[in-house]
C-alpha positions in Angstrom: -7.2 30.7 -28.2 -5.7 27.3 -27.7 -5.8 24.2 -29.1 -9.0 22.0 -28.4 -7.3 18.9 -27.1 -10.6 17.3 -26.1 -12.3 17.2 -29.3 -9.9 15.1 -30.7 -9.7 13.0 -27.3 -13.2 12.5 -26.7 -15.1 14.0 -29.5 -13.7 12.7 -32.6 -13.7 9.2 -31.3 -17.5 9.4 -30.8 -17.9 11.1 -33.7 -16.7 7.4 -35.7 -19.0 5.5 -33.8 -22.1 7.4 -34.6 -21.1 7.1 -37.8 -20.4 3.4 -37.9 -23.8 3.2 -35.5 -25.5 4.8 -38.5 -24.3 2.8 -41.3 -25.0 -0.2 -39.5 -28.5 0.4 -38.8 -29.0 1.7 -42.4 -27.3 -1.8 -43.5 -29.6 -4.3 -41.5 -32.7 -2.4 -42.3 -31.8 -2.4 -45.7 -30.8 -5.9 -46.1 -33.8 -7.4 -43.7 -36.2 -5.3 -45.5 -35.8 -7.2 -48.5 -37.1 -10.0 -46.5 -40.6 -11.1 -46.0 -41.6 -12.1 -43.3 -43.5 -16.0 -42.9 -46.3 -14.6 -41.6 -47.0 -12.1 -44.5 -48.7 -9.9 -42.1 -47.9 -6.0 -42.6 -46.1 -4.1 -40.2 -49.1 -2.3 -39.2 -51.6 -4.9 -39.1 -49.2 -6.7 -36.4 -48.2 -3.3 -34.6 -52.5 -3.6 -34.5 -52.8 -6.6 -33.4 -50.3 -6.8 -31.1 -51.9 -3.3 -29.1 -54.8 -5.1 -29.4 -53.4 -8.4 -27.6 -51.8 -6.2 -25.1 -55.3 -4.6 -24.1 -54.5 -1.4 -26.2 -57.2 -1.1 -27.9 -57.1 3.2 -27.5 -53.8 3.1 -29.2 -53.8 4.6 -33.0 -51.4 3.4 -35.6 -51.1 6.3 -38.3 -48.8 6.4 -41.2 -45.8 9.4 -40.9 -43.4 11.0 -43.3 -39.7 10.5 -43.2 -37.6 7.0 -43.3 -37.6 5.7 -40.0 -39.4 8.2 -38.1 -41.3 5.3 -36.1 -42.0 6.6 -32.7 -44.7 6.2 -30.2 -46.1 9.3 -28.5 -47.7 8.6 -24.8 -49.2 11.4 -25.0 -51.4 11.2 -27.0 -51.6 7.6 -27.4 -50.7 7.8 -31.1 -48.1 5.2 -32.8 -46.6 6.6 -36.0 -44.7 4.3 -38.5 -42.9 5.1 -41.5 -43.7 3.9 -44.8 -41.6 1.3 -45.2 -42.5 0.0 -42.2 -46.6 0.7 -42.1 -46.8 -1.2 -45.5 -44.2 -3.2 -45.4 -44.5 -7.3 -44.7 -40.6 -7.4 -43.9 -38.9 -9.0 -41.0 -37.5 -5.6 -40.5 -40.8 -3.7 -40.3 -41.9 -6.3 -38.2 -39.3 -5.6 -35.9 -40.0 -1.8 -35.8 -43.5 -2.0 -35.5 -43.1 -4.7 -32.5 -40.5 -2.3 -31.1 -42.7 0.7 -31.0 -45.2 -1.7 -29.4 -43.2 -2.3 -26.0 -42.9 1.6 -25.8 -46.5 1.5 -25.3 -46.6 -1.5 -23.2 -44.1 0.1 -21.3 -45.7 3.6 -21.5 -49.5 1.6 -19.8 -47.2 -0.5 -17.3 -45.8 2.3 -15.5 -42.0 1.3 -16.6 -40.4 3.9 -14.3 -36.9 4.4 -16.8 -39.9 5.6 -20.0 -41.4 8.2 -17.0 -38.5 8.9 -16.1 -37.1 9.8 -19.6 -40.4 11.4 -20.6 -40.1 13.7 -17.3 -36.7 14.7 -18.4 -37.5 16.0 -21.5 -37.8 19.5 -21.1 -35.0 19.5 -19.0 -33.2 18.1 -21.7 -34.5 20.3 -24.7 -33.6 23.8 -22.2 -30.7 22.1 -21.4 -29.5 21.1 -25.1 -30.7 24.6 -25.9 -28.6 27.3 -23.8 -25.6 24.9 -22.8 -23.2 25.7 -25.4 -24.3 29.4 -25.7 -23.8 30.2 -21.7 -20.6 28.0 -22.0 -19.2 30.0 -25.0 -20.3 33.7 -23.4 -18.5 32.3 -20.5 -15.5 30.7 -22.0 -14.9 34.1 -24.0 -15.4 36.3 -21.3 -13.5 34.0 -18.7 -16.7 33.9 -16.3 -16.5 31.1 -14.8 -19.7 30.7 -13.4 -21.5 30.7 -17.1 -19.6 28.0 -17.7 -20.5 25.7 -14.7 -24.4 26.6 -15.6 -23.5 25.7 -18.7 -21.8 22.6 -17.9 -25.4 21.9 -15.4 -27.6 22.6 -18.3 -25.7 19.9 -20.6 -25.3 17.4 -17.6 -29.6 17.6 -18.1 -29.1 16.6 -21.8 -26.6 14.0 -21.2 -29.0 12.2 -18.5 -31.8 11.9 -20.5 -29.5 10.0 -23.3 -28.4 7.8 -20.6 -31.9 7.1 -19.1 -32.9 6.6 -22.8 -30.4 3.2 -23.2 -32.7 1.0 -20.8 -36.1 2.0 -22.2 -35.0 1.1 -26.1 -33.3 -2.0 -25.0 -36.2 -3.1 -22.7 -38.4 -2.3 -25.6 -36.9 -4.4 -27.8 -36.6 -7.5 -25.5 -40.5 -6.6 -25.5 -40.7 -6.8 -29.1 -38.8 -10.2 -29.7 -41.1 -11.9 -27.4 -44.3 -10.5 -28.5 -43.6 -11.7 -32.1 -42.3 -15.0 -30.8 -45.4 -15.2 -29.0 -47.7 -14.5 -31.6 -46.3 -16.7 -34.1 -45.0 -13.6 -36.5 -41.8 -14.7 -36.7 -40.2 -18.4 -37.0 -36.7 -20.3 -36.7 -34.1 -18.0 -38.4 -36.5 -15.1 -38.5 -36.0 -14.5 -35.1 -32.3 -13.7 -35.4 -33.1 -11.2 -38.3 -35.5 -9.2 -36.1 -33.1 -9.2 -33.7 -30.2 -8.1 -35.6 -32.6 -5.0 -37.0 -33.0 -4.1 -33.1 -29.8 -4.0 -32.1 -28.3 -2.3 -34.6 -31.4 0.1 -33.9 -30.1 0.0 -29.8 -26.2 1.0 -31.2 -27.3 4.7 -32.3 -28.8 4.8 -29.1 -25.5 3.8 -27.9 -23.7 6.2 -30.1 -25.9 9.3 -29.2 -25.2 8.4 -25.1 -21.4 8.4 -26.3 -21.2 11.2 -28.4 -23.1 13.2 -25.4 -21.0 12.0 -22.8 -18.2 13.1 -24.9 -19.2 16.4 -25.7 -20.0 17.0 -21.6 -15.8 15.9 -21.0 -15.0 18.0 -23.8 -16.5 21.2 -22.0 -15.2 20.1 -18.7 -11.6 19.9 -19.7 -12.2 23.2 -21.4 -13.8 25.0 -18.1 -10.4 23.4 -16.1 -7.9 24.5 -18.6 -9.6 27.9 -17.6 
């Protein structure tokens, strides 16, 4: 075995940046969580009125488990918040909640980059799932064609992170206007939100990098063989 040249090429740098992405993130949620909000409205009484507004009225808003586990599932038309952010009057669980609102504008809207994303999916969950295995089998055994299917099952994994950066920063953009619209945020307020949600956007940022890495890392191993 040799030396692997690309992990410290394209793998290690990505590696820093998800980390910095992470700490950042953690850091304005923090700090913007200790900050009410004008409106004193909870996260999930606006995240309710807000669907509501939007003529999404079928939408639930439950309460999940975990710290920032906020997600909308179009499926079945269920948003989950965290804690902090279901009870929470913050600018920051403002933000999240108004966030996880544009997924579900986007999601009745048709916005083809969520379809598309929620079509790839499975693709990327087989693809995330035997890549590395066919690609080791093949690197091992010097058969070369495991480790272009490898190489195509990743490729899946990496397009859906890709695909992913439009729908998180389009639903962000969502967000900001919606609380500017409805009054839930004022003045200054409106740069705190925003600061939450793009420091939310840079792990989305991070994961497209650290995926894109890992793909060139594998590649430069399949030509060195």
């Amino acid at each position: 075995m040799y030396f692997d040249t690309g992990y410290i090429i394209f793998v290690l740098p990505a590696m820093i940046f998800a980390f910095y992405a992470q700490s950042k993130v953690r850091k304005a949620f923090d700090t913007y969580s200790r900050r009410a909000s004008s409106s004193g409205k909870l996260g999930s009484q606006v995240a309710r009125e807000l669907l509501d507004a939007s003529g999404l009225g079928d939408v639930r808003v439950e309460m999940t488990q975990g710290t920032l586990g906020d997600h909308y599932d179009p499926r079945t038309k269920v948003m989950r918040l965290s804690r902090e952010v279901y009870s929470s009057n913050s600018l920051a669980a403002l933000g999240v909640a108004a966030h996880e609102v544009g997924h579900a504008v986007q999601d009745v809207t048709a916005y083809a980059p969520l379809h598309l994303r929620n079509g790839l999916v499975p693709v990327a969950q087989f693809g995330s799932t035997l890549a590395f295995p066919l690609f080791l089998i093949g690197l091992v055994f010097r058969q070369g064609f495991l480790m272009d299917m490898g190489l195509l099952f990743f490729a899946g994994a990496v397009a859906f992170t890709i695909i992913t950066l439009p729908v998180e920063y389009n639903a962000s953009g969502r967000a900001i206007g919606l609380l500017e619209a409805g009054g839930y945020v004022r003045g200054g307020e409106i740069q705190s939100v925003r600061a939450v949600l793009d420091a939310a956007a840079l792990t989305y940022l991070a994961a497209t990098a650290m995926a894109i890495a890992q793909f060139l890392r594998l590649l430069s191993l399949r030509n060195r063989r």
